[in-house]
C-alpha positions in Angstrom: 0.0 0.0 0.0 1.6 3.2 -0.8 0.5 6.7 0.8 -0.6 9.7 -1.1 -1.6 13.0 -0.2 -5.3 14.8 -1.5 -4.7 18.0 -2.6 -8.3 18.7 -4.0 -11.8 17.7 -3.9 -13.2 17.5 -7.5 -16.9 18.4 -8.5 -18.1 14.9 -7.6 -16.8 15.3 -3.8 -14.6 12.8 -4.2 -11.0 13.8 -2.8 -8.1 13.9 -5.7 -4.4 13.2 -5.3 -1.6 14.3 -7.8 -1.8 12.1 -11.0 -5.3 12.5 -11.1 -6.0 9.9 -8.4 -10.0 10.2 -7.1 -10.0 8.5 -3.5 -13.6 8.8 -2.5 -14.6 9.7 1.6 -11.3 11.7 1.2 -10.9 15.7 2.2 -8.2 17.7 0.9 -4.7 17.6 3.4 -5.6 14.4 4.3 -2.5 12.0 4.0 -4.3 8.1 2.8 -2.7 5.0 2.0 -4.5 2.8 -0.8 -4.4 0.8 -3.9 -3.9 2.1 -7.6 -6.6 1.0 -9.5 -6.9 2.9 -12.7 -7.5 6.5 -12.0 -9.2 5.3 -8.4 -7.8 4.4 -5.0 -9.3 1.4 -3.9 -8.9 0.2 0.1 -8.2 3.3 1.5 -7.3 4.4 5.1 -6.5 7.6 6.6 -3.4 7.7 8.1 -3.6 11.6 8.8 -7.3 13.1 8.8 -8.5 16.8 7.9 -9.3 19.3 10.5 -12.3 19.2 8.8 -13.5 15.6 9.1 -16.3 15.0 11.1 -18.2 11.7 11.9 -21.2 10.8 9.2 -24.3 11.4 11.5 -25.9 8.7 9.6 -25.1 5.1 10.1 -25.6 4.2 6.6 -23.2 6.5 4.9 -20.5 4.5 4.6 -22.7 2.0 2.5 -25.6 4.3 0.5 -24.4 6.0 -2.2 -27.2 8.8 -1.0 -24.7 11.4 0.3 -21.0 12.2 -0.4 -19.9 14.5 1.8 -21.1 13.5 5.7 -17.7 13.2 6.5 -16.8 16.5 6.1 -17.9 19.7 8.4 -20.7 21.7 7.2 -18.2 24.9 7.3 -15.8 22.9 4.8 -18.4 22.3 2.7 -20.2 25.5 2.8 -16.5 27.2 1.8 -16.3 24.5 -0.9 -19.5 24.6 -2.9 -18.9 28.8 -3.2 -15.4 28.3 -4.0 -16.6 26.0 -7.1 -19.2 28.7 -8.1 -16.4 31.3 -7.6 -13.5 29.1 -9.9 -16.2 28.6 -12.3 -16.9 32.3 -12.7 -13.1 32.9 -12.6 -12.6 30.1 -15.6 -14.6 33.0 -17.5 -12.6 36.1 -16.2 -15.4 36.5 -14.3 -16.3 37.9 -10.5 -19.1 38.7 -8.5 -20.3 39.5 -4.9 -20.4 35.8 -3.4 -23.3 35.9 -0.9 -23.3 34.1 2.3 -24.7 30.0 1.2 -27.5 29.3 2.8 -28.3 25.4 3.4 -31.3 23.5 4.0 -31.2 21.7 7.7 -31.3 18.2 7.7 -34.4 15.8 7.3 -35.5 18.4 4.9 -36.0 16.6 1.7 -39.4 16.5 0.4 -39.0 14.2 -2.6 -36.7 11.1 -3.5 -35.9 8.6 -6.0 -35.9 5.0 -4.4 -34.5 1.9 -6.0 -36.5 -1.5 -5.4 -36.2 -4.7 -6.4 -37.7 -8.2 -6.1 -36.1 -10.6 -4.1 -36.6 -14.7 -3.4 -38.2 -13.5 -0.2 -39.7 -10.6 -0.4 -38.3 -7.3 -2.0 -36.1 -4.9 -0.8 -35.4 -0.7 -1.5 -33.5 1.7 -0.6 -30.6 4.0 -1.9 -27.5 2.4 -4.6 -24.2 2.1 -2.9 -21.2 3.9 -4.2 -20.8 3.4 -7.6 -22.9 0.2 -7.6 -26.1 -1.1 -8.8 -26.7 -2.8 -5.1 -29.4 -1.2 -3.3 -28.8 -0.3 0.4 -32.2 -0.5 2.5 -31.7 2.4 4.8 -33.6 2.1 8.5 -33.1 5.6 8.9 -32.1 8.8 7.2 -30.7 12.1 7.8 -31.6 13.3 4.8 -35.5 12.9 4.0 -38.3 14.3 5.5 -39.3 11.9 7.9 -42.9 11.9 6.5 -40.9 10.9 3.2 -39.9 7.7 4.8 -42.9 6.0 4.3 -42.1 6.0 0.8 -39.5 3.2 1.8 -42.4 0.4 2.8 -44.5 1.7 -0.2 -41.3 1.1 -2.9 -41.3 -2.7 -1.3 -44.8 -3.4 -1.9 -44.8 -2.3 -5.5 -41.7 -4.3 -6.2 -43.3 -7.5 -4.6 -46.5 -6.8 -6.9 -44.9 -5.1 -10.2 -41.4 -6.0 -11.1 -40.1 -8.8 -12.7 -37.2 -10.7 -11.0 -34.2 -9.3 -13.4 -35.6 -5.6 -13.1 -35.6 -2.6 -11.2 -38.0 -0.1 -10.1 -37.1 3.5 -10.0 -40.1 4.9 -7.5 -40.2 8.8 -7.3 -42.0 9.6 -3.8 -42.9 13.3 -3.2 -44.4 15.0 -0.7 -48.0 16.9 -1.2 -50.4 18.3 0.6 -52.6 15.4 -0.5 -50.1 12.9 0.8 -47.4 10.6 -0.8 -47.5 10.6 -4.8 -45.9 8.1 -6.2 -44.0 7.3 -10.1 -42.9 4.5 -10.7 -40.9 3.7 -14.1 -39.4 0.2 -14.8 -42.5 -1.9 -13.9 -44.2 -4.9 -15.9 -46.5 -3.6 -17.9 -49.6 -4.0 -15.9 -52.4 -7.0 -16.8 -55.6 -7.4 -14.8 -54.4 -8.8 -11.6 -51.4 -6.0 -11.4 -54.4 -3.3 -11.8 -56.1 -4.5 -9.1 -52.8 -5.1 -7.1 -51.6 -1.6 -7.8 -54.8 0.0 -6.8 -54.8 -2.8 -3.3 -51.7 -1.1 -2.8 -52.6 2.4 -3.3 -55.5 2.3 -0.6 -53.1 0.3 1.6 -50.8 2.5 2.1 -52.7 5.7 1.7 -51.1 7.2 -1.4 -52.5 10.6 -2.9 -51.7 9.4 -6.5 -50.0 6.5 -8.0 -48.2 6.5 -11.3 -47.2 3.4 -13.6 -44.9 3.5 -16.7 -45.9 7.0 -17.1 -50.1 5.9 -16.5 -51.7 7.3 -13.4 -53.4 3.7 -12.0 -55.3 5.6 -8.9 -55.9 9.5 -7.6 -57.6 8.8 -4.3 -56.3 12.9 -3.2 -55.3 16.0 -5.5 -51.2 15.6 -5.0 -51.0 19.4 -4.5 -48.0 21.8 -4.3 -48.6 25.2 -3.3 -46.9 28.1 -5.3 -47.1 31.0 -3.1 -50.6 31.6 -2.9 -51.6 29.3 -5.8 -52.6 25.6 -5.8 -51.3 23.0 -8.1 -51.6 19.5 -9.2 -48.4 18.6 -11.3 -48.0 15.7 -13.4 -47.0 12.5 -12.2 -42.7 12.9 -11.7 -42.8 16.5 -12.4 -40.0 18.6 -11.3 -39.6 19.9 -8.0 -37.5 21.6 -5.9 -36.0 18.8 -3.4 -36.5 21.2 0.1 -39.5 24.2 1.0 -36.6 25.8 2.3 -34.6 25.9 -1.1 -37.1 26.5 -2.9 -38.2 29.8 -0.4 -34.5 30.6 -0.5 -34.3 30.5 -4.3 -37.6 32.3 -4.7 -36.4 35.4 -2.7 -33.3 35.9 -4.2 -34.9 35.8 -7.7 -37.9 38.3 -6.4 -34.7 40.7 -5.5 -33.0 40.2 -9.0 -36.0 41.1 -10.7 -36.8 44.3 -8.3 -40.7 45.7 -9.1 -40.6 44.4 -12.9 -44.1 44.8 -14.1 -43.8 42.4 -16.7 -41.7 39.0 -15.8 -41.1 36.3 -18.7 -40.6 32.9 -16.7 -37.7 30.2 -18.7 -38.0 26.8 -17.9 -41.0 27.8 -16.0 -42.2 24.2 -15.0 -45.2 24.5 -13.2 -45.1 27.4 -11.6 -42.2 27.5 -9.1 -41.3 31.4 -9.4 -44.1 31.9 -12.1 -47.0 32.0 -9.5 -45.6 33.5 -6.3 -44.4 36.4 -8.5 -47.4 37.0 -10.1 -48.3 38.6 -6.6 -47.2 41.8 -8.2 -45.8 41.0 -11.9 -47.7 39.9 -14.8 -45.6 36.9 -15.8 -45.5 34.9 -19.4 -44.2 31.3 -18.2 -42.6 29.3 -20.7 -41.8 25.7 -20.3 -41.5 22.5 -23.0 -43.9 20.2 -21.4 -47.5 20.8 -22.2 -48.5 19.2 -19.1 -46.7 21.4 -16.9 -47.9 24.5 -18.5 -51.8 23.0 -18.2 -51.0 22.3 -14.3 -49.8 26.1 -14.2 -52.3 27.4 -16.1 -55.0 25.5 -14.1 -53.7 27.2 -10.7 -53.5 30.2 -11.9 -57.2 30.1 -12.9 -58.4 28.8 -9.2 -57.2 31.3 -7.1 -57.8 35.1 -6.7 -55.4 37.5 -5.8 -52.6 37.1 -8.6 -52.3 39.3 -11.7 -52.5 37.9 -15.3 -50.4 35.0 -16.4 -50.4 33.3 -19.3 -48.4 30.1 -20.5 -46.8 28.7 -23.3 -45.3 25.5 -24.3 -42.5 25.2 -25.9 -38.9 23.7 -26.8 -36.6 26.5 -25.5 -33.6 24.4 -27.0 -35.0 24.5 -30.5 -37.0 27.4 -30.5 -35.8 30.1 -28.1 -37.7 33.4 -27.2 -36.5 35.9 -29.9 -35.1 39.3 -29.2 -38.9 40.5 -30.7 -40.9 38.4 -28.2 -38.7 39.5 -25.1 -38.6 42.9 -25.6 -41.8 43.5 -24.1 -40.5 42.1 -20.7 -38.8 44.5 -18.1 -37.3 41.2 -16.4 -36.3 37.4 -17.1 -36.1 34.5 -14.8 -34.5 31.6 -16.8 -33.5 28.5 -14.8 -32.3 25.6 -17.4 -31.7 22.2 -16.8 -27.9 21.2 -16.1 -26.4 21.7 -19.9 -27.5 25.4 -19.2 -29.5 27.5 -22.0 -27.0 28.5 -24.7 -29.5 29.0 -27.1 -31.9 31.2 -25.5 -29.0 33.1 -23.8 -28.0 34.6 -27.6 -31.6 36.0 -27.8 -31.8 37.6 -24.6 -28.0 38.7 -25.0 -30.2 41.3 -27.9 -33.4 41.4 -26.4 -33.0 44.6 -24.4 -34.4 43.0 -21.1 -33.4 45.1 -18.4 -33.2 42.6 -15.4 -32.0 38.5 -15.7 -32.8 36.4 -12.7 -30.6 33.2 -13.2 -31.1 30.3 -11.1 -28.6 27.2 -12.6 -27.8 24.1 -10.8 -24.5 23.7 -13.1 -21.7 26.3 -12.0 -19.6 25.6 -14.9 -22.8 26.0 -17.6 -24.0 29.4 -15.8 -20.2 30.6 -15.7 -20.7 29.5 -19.9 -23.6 31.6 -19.9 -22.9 34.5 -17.9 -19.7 35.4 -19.5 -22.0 35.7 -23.0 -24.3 38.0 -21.1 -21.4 40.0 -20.0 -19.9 40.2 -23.0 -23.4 41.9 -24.2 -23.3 44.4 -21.4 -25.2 42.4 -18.3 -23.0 43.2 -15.2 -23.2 40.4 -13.3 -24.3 41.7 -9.6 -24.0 39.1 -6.8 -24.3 35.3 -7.0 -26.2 33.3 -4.0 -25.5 30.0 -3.7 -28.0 27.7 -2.4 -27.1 24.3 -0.6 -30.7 21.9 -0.7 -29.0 19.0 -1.8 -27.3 18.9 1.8 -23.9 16.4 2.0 -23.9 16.2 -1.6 -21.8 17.3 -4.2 -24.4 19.4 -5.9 -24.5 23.0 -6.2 -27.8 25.5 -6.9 -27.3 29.0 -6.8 -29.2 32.4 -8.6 -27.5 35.4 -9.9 -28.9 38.7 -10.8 -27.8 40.5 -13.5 -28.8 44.1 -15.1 -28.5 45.5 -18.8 -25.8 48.1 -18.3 -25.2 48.7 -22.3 -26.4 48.2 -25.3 
């Protein structure tokens, strides 16, 4: 066993010593003896530990691949996830005002993706270990709402009933107001007796809504998420925002970015995230690709008094971005893309004349991409707050505000 040193961590949280070696569970200035296999470490032990290592406060971290970075102080990481925003900006020879992160406590997670499968005796679910398609059952867990927990038992049951002995379930479980809802994806394809097995175990175990292959098989409750003041029923393994707190944290710092806008385009609106609780005060235009989303959006906007006009509109901001003619009537943008970032609606708003961009991104190194083409267009890029939901893991969330400064 030969001993190396970790000099970094790298954007996966796994620890990295010269060559590049990646030596999972590792923190930077740790000294760790292991095995060379490939570009990996395999057997490790610490022979000198960080300052900064702390011990997991979950029992099953060393197994689940949930979390990455338990073992590690929440001050380390705090300073790590900015400092990864702020070398992703710098990559671009770009800076900004680096707000304090703010992080979402633990047992905060609203909505999870478990993994079941059958077994000879029963089933079993839980999280995938490291790098493994083995599925750790968890008995506990620091991460998920402890209402969330019941998805655990539920993700058994469907495996017993619905998946064949080679396959795996993926089971989405999210919190609503209505109760659990439930997607599944990977299941047979459902007969008779599954039917009446899927809708046994629906009433069982008290879902709001259960989803198979894509097919809702029973709504015994609305699985509502409220939007500020609105209500709303999203489709079945529609995006959310894993944590309230994230979501009320990335919510306030894209009502500042946008100031007293009268008129709000929404990007990547989803259903209604920023779109409805801003239409307290703005009229808002959300755009999003799925038709389903924008229907859900539409629909809770339509039951509720108090909010001012939105209207919605599907469509494939990849293919067929907003042009510079269609945003001009806006006095402020919110765009938040998936991971690969928005290149192609970023040209268009680079010449739309849109005074304010709110940009929420859960990709540092795509938003440094994109920022750098709205500062080359004259968008000063203001202050960046970084948001830490996905607590103990690698990934990163954040929302920048930027203003037109020149044409």
């Amino acid at each position: 066993m030969a001993e190396f040193t970790i000099e970094r961590l790298g954007h996966h949280g796994d620890g990295i010593a010269e060559g590049p070696l990646y030596a999972p569970l590792t923190l930077p200035g740790e000294v760790v003896s292991g095995a060379v296999e490939g570009d990996r470490l395999a057997d490790i032990r610490i022979v000198m530990p960080s300052e900064t290592r702390v011990r997991p406060p979950c029992r099953h971290f060393k197994s689940c691949g949930g979390c990455q970075l338990q073992h590690a102080s929440d001050d380390f990481v705090a300073e790590w996830k900015t400092e990864v925003v702020t070398r992703a900006l710098a990559a671009q020879g770009l800076k900004a005002d680096m707000r304090p992160i703010l992080t979402s406590p633990p047992q905060s997670r609203r909505r999870a993706t478990l993994s079941a499968r059958r077994t000879k005796k029963g089933a079993m679910a839980g999280f995938h270990a490291r790098a493994s398609d083995v599925i750790v059952e968890v008995a506990e867990c620091q991460l998920l709402h402890p209402d969330l927990l019941a998805a655990l038992p539920v993700a058994e049951a469907l495996a017993r009933v619905g998946a064949s002995r080679r396959g795996e379930l993926s089971v989405t479980a999210t919190l609503s107001e209505g109760g659990l809802d439930v997607a599944v994806e990977g299941g047979l394809e459902p007969d008779g007796p599954l039917l009446i097995g899927l809708a046994q175990e629906a009433e069982r175990h008290d879902l709001a809504r259960l989803s198979w292959n894509g097919e809702v098989m029973a709504t015994r409750r609305a699985p509502v998420q409220r939007f500020g003041i609105a209500e709303v029923t999203p489709p079945p393994g529609a995006f959310l925002q894993a944590t309230e707190s994230g979501e009320q944290t990335l919510l306030a710092a894209v009502r500042q970015a946008v100031g007293e806008a009268g008129r709000i385009v929404d990007l990547f609106a989803g259903c209604g995230t920023f779109s409805l609780p801003l239409a307290e005060t703005s009229e808002v235009h959300a755009v999003e690709g799925s038709a389903e989303m924008t229907k859900a959006l539409d629909h809770g906007w339509r039951h509720v008094s108090g909010l001012r006009k939105v209207t919605v509109e599907a469509r494939d901001l990849f293919r067929r971005p907003l042009m510079p003619d269609e945003l001009q009537k806006f006095d402020a943008a919110v765009i938040d893309p998936p991971r690969a970032g928005a290149e192609a609606q970023i040209e268009q708003l680079c010449t739309s004349g849109v005074e304010k961009i709110a940009y929420v991104s859960c990709n540092p190194v795509t938003f440094a991409r994109d920022a750098n083409r709205l500062d080359a267009a004259g968008y000063a890029l203001h202050w960046v707050q970084v948001v830490d939901q996905f607590r103990w893991s690698s990934h990163i969330e954040l929302v920048a505000g930027f203003t037109l400064t020149s044409a």
